[in-house]
C-alpha positions as CSV (number, residue, x, y, z in Angstrom):
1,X,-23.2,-10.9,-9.2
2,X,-21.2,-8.0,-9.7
3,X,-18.4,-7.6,-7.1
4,X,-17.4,-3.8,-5.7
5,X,-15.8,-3.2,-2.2
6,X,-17.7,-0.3,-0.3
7,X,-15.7,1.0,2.7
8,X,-17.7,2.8,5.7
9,X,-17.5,3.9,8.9
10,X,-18.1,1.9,12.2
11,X,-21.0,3.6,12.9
12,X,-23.1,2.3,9.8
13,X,-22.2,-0.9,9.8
14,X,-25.5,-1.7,11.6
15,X,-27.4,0.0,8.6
16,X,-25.2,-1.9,6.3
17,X,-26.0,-5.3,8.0
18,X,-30.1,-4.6,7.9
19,X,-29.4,-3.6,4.7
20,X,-27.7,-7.1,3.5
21,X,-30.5,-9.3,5.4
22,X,-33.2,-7.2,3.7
23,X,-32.3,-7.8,0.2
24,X,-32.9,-11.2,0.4
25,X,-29.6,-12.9,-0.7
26,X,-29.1,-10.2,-3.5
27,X,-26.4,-8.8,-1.6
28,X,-23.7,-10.6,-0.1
29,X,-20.7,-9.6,2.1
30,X,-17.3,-11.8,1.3
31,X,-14.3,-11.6,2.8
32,X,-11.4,-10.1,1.2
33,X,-8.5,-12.4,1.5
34,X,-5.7,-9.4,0.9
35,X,-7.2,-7.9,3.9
36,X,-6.9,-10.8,5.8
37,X,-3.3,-11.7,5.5
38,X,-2.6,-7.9,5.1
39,X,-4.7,-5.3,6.5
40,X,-2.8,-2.6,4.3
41,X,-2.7,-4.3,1.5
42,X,-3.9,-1.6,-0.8
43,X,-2.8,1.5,0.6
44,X,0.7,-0.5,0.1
45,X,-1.0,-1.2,-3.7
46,X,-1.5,2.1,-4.5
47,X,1.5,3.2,-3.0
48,X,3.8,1.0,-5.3
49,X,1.4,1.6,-8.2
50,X,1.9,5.5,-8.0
51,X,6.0,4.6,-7.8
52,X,5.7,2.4,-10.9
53,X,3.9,5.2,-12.4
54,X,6.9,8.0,-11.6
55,X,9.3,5.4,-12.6
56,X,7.6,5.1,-16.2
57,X,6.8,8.6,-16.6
58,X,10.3,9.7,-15.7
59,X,9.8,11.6,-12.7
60,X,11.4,9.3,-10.4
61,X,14.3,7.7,-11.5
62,X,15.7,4.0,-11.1
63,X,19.3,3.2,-10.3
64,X,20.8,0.0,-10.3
65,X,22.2,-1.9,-7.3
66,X,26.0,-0.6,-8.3
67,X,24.4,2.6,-8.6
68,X,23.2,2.0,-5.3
69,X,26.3,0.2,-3.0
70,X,28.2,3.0,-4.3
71,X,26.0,5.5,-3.4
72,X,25.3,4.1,0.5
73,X,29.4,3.1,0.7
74,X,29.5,7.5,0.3
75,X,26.9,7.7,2.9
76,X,28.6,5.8,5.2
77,X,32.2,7.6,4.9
78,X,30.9,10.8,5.0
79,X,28.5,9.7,8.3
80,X,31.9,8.2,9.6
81,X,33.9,11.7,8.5
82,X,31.0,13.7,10.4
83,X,29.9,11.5,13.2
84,X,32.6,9.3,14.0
85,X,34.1,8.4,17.4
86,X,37.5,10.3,17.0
């Protein structure tokens, strides 16, 4: 069998139900275990695929965790320097 996921709305899934019990065990609905544990699971896919993507392509660039400590250490003295209780 050749396996595809097919996403519809509510309202057909009783169309899609007499459709699976007329086709005589030709089609069968499995659960997806992603979904299960995770019903985002591949919006959050697809959203870490397109960041990979920018990341290789160079439109989105990738700092390293110094990079990154030194860069939030800033953001907290100049939110300190702005906001803070004087």
């Amino acid at each position: 069998m050749t396996a595809r996921i097919i996403r519809y709305d509510e309202c057909y899934s009783a169309l899609i139900d007499e459709m699976v019990a007329k086709s005589g065990g030709h089609i069968e609905i499995v659960d997806d275990p992603n979904l299960k544990l995770d019903p985002y699971f591949y919006e959050r896919k697809a959203s870490l695929d397109r960041t990979i993507k920018a990341i290789d392509d160079g439109t989105m660039k990738m700092i390293s965790q110094e990079e990154w400590d030194l860069d939030m250490e800033q953001l907290d003295r100049e939110l300190e320097e702005k906001y803070g209780n004087n």
